[in-house]
Every structure is written in structure tokens, then in C-alpha cells.
C-alpha positions, 0 to 999 in steps of 0.5 A: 804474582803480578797482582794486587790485593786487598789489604787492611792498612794502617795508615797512621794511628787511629786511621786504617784504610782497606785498600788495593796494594801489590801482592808480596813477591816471594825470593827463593827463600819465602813462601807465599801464603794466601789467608783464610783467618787472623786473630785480632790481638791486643797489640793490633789495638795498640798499633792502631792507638799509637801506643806500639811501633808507630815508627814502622806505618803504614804496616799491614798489621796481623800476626795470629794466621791460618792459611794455604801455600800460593807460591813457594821459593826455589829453596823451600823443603818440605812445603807443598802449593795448598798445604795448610800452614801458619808460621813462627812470626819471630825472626832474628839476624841468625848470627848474633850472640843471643840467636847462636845461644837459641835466644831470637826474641833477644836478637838486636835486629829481632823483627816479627811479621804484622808487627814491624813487616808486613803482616796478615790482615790482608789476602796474602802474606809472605813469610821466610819458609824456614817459619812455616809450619803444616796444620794437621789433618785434626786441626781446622784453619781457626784453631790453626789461627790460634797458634801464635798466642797459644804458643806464647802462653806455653813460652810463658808456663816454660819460664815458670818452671811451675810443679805439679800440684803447685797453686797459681793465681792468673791475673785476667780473663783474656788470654789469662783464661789459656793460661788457666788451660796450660795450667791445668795440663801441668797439673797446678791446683787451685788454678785461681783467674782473677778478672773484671768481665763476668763473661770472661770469667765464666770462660775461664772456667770452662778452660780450666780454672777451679776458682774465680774472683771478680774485681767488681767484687773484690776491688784489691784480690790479694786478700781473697788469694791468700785466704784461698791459699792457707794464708800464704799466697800462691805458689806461682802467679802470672800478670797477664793485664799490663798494668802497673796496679795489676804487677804489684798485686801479683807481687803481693799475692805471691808467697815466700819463695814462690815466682811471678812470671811477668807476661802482660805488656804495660806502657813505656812510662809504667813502673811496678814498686816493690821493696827490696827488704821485701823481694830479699827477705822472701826470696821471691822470684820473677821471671818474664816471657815476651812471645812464643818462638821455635818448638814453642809453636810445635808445642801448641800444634800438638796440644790444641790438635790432641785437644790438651787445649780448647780453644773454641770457648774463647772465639767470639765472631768472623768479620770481612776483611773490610770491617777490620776498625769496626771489629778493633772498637767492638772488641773494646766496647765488648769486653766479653768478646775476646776473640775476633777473627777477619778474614778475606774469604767469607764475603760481607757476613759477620758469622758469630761462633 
């Protein structure tokens, strides 16, 4: 294009400057896409704290995106200039052993957009065409933005493998609250979300849970769990905190033979302490899931456009691209937001939803 834009920049952490930067330009096998809302997620903090891919700033940051096709490479199918689109941000080498065997997020050279390239948080974004995916008639741009982590939540329940009629306990009330809804389709009950914000909490009801426990409360909840289980604990559990403390009290109020899907991010220096007498003669397992990839993002347009999943409950407010570091604070300030979405279309107002 030529032209510049407006940008969000993380400069180094704890700095982000909004600025004007070039335009991406696109190669035969890109499209450009011009942004009309990302969703700040967990990890936009952390790049900003340090704590995540501080090796790769200045980066514009933004992975959880809606928008409209600008431009379009010569090699691009299927693609038209103003589809309403969003893309897969997982990208791997495409030859490796673990892609030939369909496994991305595994690939040596795996890379996502916003995390370590160039991402959303700004007017455009150019992405390989091959990740783009049309929004459907029934879908509006700030559900579309949503995809990404609903797809990551489906990647999650994958993993689980998890039963119909099965008990779940789900630790925290952030995204824990869309696990609570994924479970629900699968047929799990009781669906149990375990938190410390009572607006969240709320929340997750209204998404599915059928019970919830307030940490506030219940200062260690394995005991409620498995009181509210017959004793036995749950038949699945998802940690979905990221902490230390958080992964052994999953463990704990898992039952024999149940399995624990590991889902929430902790710091490079943070362990999880389980007996291995105890992991043997229980026959517990584990499994874990990092992001949501391939049919994983079908998936989610599917169920949030035939309303399998709502979302909305969990959208909090609309911020100008300009007011990116104040909406990261207020999201750690504010517990009961949860999601806030910056957008470089809707002028200077911060539109609650």
C-alpha cells in the first residue's frame, strides 16, 4: 500500500507507544486485513510485564481479531476484497516431523501472529491466506473476534476426551467460565467453576456452570469438590489459573482414574508437586493443551455462529486503539471485566457492552 498506520507498539516491557508504522505489505501468499476489533488476552499482559516473548519487541502485539480483506496475493483462493474474515494465528515450518503428523503447535519453528510477529493491535495485519477463515452471515465482527480463544477451549475439551454425563471441576472464572459452556455441549454434569471474583462467578453461570465455589469462601475447594462429588472428587478437571497452587488442588480433586487437562500458563520457574506413589496407585491422568489450531477454529465458527456457545456475557467494553495500556491496567484492576476489545474504527469513545 504505500501508507502508514496507526499502531499500538510494545516498545520494551512496561512501555507501549501508539504510533505511525508502514503498512505490511502482503507477498503473493498473504492477505491484507484492515481490523475492526482484538480481544486483549492474558498474554497481551504478560508481553507487556516481560514475563512472555520479550526477546521478540518492539512487536505489535493482538491475536484474537475480526476484520475485512484489504488486499489479497496473486495465490490466494477462495478470498474475495471485503470478506469478513479472521485467521488460525498458529503457523509452523509445514515440513517438519511434527507438522507432517498434523501436530503445528509442536513444529521447532512454530510462530503465532501478535505473539512473536507482527499482530493485531493496530489498523491492518497481514496474515498467510492459507489461515484466513470467512465469517458467517450469522456471526458479527465481535464474536468473530472471539474465535481464537473459543478455539482454544475446543482444543482444550479435545484433549479431555471427556464422557457424556461425566463431573468436571474447572478452575477459574475467566476463560474457565467458556470451558464451563464447552462442557455443557458435551454433556458433562455437574459442571463445577471455581473462582475468586463474584461477578465472574455469576458469569460463569450464565454459560454453563451448574455449581460455583468462591475462593473467598472456600480458601482450598477440594474439599467442597469432593463433597459435591460423592466423596470422590471429579471425574475431569481443567486448571485454567496458571498457578502453581491452583495445578495441585486440581490434582487433589481429581478422582481415581479421572483426568486433568492442563490448560493455564504458569511462569518458567513454577512447578506442580505430585507423589508419584499417588499419580501410580490412582491411575490419574493428565494431559495438556496450549492453543487452538486447524479444524479447532471451524469448530468454534460453528458453534458460536449456531449459538452452541455465547460468548457475549463475557464482553465487557470497546476502547480506541489509543487507550491500548489503559485498557491492559483496567483489566488488572477490574477483575469483573473480562474482556476488553481495542479497536481502530470506533473513534475516541469507550463503548460498555
Amino acid at each position: 500500500m504505500g501508507k502508514t498506520m496507526k499502531a499500538a507498539v510494545y516498545e520494551k516491557p512496561g512501555k507501549i507507544t501508539i504510533k505511525d508504522v508502514p503498512v505490511p505489505e502482503i507477498n503473493d501468499s498473504e492477505v491484507l486485513i484492515k481490523v475492526t476489533y482484538t480481544g486483549i488476552c492474558g498474554t497481551d499482559w504478560s508481553i507487556y510485564t516481560g514475563k512472555y516473548s520479550a526477546d521478540k519487541l518492539p512487536l505489535i502485539a493482538g491475536h484474537e481479531f475480526s476484520g475485512t480483506i484489504a488486499e489479497i496475493g496473486k495465490e490466494a483462493i477462495g478470498l474475495s476484497i471485503g470478506d469478513r474474515v479472521t485467521a488460525d494465528i498458529n503457523m509452523g515450518c509445514g515440513h517438519c516431523f511434527y507438522c507432517r503428523k498434523g501436530e503445528t503447535l509442536l513444529c521447532p519453528e512454530f510462530s503465532q501472529l501478535g505473539i512473536h510477529i507482527d499482530g493485531a493491535f493496530a489498523e491492518y495485519v497481514k496474515v498467510p491466506w492459507k489461515q484466513v477463515h470467512i465469517i458467517p452471515e450469522a456471526m458479527d465482527m465481535l464474536e468473530a473476534a472471539f474465535i481464537e480463544p473459543t478455539s482454544c477451549v475446543i482444543h482444550s475439551m479435545k484433549a479431555l476426551d471427556m464422557k457424556a454425563g461425566s463431573s468436571i471441576a474447572i478452575l477459574g472464572s475467566g476463560l474457565g467460565s467458556l470451558h464451563a459452556a464447552a462442557a455443557k455441549q458435551r454433556g458433562a454434569a455437574p459442571i463445577i467453576v471455581i473462582g475468586r471474583n463474584k461477578e465472574r462467578l455469576e458469569l460463569a453461570k450464565k454459560l454453563g456452570a451448574d455449581i460455583v465455589i468462591s475462593t473467598e469462601e472456600y480458601p482450598n475447594p477440594v474439599a467442597r469438590v469432593k463433597e459435591l462429588t460423592n466423596g470422590r472428587g471429579a471425574d475431569y478437571v481443567i486448571e485454567s489459573v496458571g498457578t502453581s497452587e491452583t495445578y495441585e488442588q486440581a490434582f487433589e480433586m481429581l478422582r481415581p482414574g479421572g483426568t486433568l487437562a492442563a490448560f493455564g500458563i504458569t511462569g518458567d520457574d513454577d512447578f506442580m508437586r505430585i507423589n508419584p506413589a499417588k499419580l501410580v496407585l490412582s491411575e490419574k491422568k493428565i494431559t495438556s493443551s496450549c492453543a487452538g489450531v486447524g479444524t479447532d477454529w471451524s469448530d468454534a465458527i460453528t458453534l458460536i455462529s449456531h449459538g452452541r456457545i455465547d460468548p457475549k456475557p463475557l464482553f465487557s467494553k470497546i476502547m480506541p486503539l489509543d487507550k491500548m495500556e489503559e485498557a491492559l491496567n483496567l483489566l488488572q484492576k477490574d477483575r469483573s471485566l473480562v474482556k476488553i476489545f481495542i479497536s481502530p474504527v470506533v473513534g475516541s469513545e469507550v463503548v460498555d457492552l
